[in-house]
N, C-alpha and C positions, 0 to 999 in steps of 0.2 A: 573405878570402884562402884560397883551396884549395889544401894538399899535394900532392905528386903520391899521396902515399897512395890521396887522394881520384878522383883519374883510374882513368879504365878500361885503362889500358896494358900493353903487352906486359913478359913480366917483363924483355927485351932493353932495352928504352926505359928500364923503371924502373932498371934496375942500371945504365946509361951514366949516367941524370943524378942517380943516388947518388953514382957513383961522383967525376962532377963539381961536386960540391958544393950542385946546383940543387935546391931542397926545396920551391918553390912554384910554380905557376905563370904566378906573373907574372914569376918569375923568366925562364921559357921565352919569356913573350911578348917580354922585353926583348932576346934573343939574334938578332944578327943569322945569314946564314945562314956565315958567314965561321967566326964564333966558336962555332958548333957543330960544325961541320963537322972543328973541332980536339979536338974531343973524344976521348978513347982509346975505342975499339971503339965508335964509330959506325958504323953504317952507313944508307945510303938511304932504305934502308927504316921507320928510325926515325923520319926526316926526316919524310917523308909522312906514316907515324903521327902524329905530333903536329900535322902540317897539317891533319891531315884531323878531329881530334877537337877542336883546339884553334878549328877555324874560321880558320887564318891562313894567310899565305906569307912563308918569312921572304927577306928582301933581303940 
């Protein structure tokens, strides 16, 4: 199980899902796109990031 520690992420991405309590990343895989989307200070761009490092598209 990798931390996001462990990710290469922007420190925008890292502080949104400290701040939402997400520490792992399967935590992220689990998120549909709904439920991040509600995150405080998300943005787009986050989105993508983690699509694009994670290898996924969330629904």
């Amino acid at each position: 199980m990798k931390s996001i520690e462990e990710l290469d992420l922007s420190v925008r991405t890292y502080n949104v899902l400290k701040t939402n309590g997400i520490n792992y990343e399967s935590e992220i895989r689990e998120l549909s796109l709904r439920e991040i989307s509600k995150f405080s200070n998300i943005r787009k761009s986050c989105i993508y990031e983690l699509e694009e490092l994670l290898d996924i598209k969330f629904k």
